[in-house]
Structures are given as C-alpha cells and as structure tokens.
C-alpha positions in Angstrom: 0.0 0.0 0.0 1.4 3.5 -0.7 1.8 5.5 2.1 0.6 9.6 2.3 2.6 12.8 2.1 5.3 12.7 5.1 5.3 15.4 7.5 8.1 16.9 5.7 6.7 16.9 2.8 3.5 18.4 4.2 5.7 21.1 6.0 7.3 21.6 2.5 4.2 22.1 0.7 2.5 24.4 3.6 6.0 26.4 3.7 5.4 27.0 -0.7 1.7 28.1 -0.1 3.2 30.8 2.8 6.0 31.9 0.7 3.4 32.8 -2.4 1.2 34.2 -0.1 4.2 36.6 1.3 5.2 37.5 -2.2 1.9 38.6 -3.2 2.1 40.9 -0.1 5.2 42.3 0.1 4.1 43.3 -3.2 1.3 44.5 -2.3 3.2 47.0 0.6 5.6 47.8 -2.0 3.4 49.2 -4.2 1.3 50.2 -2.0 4.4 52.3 -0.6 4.8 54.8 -3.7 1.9 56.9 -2.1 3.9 57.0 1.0 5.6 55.2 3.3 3.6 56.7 6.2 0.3 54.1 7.2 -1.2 56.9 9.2 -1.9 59.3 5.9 -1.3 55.7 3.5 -5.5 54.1 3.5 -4.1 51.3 1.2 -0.8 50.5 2.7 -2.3 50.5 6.4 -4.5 47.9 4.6 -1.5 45.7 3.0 0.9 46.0 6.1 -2.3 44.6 8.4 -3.2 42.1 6.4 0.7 40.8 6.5 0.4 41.1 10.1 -2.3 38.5 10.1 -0.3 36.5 8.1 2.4 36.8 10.8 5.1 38.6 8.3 7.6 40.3 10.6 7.9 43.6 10.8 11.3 44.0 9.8 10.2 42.4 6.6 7.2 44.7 5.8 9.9 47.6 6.6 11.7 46.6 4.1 9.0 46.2 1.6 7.9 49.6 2.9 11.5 51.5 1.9 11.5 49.8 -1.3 8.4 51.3 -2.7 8.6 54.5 -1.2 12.4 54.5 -3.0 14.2 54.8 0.3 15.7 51.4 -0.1 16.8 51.0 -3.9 14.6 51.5 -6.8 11.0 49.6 -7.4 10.1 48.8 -10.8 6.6 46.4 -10.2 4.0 47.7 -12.1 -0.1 47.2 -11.9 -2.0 45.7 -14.8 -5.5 44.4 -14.8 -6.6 41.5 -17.5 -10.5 41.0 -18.3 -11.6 37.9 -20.0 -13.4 34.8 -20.1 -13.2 31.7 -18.2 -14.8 28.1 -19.3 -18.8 28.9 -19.6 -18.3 31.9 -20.5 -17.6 33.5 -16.6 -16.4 36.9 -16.3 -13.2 37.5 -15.2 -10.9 40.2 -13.7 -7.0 39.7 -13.3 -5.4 41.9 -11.6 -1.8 41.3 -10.9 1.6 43.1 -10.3 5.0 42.6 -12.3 8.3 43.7 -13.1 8.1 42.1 -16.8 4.7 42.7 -18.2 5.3 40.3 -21.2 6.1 37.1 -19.1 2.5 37.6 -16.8 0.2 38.3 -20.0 2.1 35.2 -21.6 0.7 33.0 -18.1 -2.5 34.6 -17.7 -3.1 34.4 -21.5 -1.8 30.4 -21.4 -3.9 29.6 -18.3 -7.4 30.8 -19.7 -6.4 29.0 -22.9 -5.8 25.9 -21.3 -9.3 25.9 -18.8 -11.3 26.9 -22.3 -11.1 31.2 -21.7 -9.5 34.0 -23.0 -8.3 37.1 -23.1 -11.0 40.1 -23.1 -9.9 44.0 -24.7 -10.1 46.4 -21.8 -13.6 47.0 -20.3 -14.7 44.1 -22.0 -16.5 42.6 -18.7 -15.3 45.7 -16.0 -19.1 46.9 -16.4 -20.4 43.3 -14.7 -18.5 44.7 -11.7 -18.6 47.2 -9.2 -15.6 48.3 -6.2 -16.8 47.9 -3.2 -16.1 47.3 0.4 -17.0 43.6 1.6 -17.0 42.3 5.1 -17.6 38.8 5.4 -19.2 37.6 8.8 -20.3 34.2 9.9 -24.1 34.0 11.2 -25.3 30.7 11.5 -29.0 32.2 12.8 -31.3 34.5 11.8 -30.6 36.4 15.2 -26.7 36.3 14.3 -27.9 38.0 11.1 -29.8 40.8 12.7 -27.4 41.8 14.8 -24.8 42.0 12.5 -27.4 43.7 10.4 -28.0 46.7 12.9 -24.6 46.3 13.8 -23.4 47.4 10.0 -26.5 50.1 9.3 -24.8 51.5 12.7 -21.8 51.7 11.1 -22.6 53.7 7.9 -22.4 50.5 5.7 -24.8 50.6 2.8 -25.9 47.0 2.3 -25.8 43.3 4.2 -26.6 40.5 1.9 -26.8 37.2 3.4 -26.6 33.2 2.4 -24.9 30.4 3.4 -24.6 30.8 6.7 -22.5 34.1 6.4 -23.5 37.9 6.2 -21.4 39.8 4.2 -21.4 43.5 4.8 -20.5 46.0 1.8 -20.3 49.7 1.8 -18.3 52.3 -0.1 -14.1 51.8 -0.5 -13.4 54.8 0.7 -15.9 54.4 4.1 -14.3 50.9 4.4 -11.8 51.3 7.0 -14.7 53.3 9.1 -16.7 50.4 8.7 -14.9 47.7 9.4 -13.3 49.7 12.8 -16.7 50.1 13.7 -17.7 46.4 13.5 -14.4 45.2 15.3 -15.6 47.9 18.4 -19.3 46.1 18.6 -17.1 42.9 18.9 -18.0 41.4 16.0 -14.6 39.7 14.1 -15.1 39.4 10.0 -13.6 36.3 8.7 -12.3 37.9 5.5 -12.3 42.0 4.6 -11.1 44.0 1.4 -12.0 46.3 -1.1 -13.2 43.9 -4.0 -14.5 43.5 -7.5 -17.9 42.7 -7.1 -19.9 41.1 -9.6 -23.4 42.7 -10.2 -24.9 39.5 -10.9 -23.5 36.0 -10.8 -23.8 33.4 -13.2 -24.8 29.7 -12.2 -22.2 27.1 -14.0 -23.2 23.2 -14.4 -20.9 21.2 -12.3 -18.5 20.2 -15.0 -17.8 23.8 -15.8 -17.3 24.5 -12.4 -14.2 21.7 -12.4 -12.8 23.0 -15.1 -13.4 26.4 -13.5 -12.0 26.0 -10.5 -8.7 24.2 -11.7 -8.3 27.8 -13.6 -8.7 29.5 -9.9 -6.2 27.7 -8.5 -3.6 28.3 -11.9 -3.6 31.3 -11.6 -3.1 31.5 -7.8 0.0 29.8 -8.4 1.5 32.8 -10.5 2.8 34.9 -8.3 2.6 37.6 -10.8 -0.9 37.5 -10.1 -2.5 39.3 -7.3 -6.3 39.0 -7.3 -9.1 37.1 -9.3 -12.6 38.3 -9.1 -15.2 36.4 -11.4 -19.4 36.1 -11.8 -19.4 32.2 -11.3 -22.0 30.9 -9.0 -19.9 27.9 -7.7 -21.0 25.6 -5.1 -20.9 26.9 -1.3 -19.7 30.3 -2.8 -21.5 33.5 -1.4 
C-alpha cells in the first residue's frame, strides 16, 4: 500500500503556499508604498501592512518592503495591470496582478485561460459586470446572528448586508471601508475575510462540470505569483 505525504513533505508544501502568499504581499506594501511610506496618511498601505500582520510577516520584513516602494531602499520597478476575460462557460473575469516584466505575466495569464477553455478580453470588455466595493464577510449561523450583525453594519454607515450560506457579508463604499470595518471590530463582531473587491453585479450559475474545469483555472492562476487578485461572476457551489 502506498503511504501519504510525510510530514516533511506536508511542512514543505505548507511552507510554498506561505511563501506565495508573502510575495503577493510584500508586493502588495511595496506598491502600496509609492503613495507614502507613512500608514497613518497611507489608506491602502495600512490595509497591506495589516493584512501581512495577520499572516504573521515580521515587521522588519514589511519595513523593508515599505522602503522599497517609497524608493528609500533601492529602486522599485513592479507595475499594476489588470486582465478581463473569459473563463470556461463563459464566466467573467478580472485579473489583476503586479509585475516587473509585463510580457512574461500576460504570456501566463493568456496560457492559463487558454488551457481551462477562456480568453483574453480588450479592456472594459467585462469591468461593467462589476462594481468596487467594500465587503465584510461575517459568519451568522442564525437569523438572530444575522440581525445583529445587520443593525450592527446600518450603525456603522455601511450601505448593504446581503446574506446566504450561513454568512452575512457586509458592503459599503471603498473609501468608508476602513470606518466600517473599525466600527464592527468595536461592537465585537470579528469578519472572517475583509477588502476592497470587484464585485460582480450578478452571478452566473455554471453546471458542475464547468465549475471543475473552473476552478482548476482558480487555483492556476493562484500559483503565478505575478498574479494578485481574481474576481469572477461564477456561481460555484458553497460560494456567497
């Protein structure tokens, strides 16, 4: 009988997952950093260097992140390009994603959607389907968890609560975000994922083979770690 994955090897393979994940925010900071280096007048890089924090980057490293795109510490040359396209079934897509050789990360994006049965979309060719927003995610496994996260988020100047699954997820305006979600955190209420997102307007229910396919794309394109963020329309099971 074969055996599993060793603990090594498990430790290996969770160690690969955290170093993407750090790449994509370190980054994000440095990027982030060209506004200024300062958090306090910085919206998006207070954003970037908490969301490191919760992923338990240290701060020396987010320093240094910090001084390289805000030029103190050597020059930055990462640039921000967004891809719209197509996925299998016809799902709209947005690519967003950060690189210093812009012909290499069209070349993946562009061989990924090609391989799961998309493509490539001109500029605003499915940005209409989406709006920017602020989204708060919240679990509520009741109705009464629902309504007080409900009055909870009105309180808090947010403009809409939808909920499904089992979760409420509270959106309001990006630049009210912050407010909002400090607001939440003071009536004790934790979200289990926050950020300013591409929201579809609608979604678009895919049969289960198509969602295969369409999540195998998902989980390319996480890999590149050109990539930074993939919002879609897809309906897929036990998504909200």
């Amino acid at each position: 009988m074969g055996r599993g994955p060793s603990i090594e090897g498990r430790k290996n393979a969770e160690d690969a997952k955290r170093g993407k994940i750090f790449t994509k925010l370190i980054r994000e900071i440095t990027v982030a950093a060209r506004n200024g280096g300062d958090p306090a007048t910085n919206a998006r890089l207070r954003i970037g260097i908490e969301k490191a924090l919760s992923a338990n980057m240290t701060k020396d490293t987010i320093e240094r992140a910090v001084k390289r795109g805000s030029g103190a510490d050597g020059a930055d040359n990462m640039e921000e390009l967004r891809y719209e396209g197509y996925g299998p079934g016809g799902v709209a897509l947005i690519i967003d994603a950060m690189t210093d050789n812009s012909v290499r990360t069209v070349a993946d994006v562009r061989h990924a959607l090609s391989k799961h049965g998309g493509n490539l979309g001109t500029t605003g060719s499915v940005a209409f389907q989406f709006s920017r927003v602020g989204e708060l995610v919240f679990d509520t496994p009741s109705p009464e968890a629902e309504e007080k996260i409900l009055e909870a988020a009105l309180e808090a100047g947010a403009d809409d609560v939808v909920n499904g699954a089992g979760q409420s997820t509270v959106l309001c305006a990006p630049e009210s975000f912050e407010a909002v979600k400090a607001a939440m955190l003071a009536a004790g209420f934790e979200p289990i994922s926050d950020a300013v997102v591409m929201r579809p307007e609608n979604r678009v229910a895919v049969d289960p083979e198509v969602a295969e396919t369409f999540e195998a794309l998902l989980d390319w394109l996480d890999e590149l770690d050109d990539v930074q963020e993939v919002y879609h329309n897809a309906s897929l099971p036990q998504s909200t």
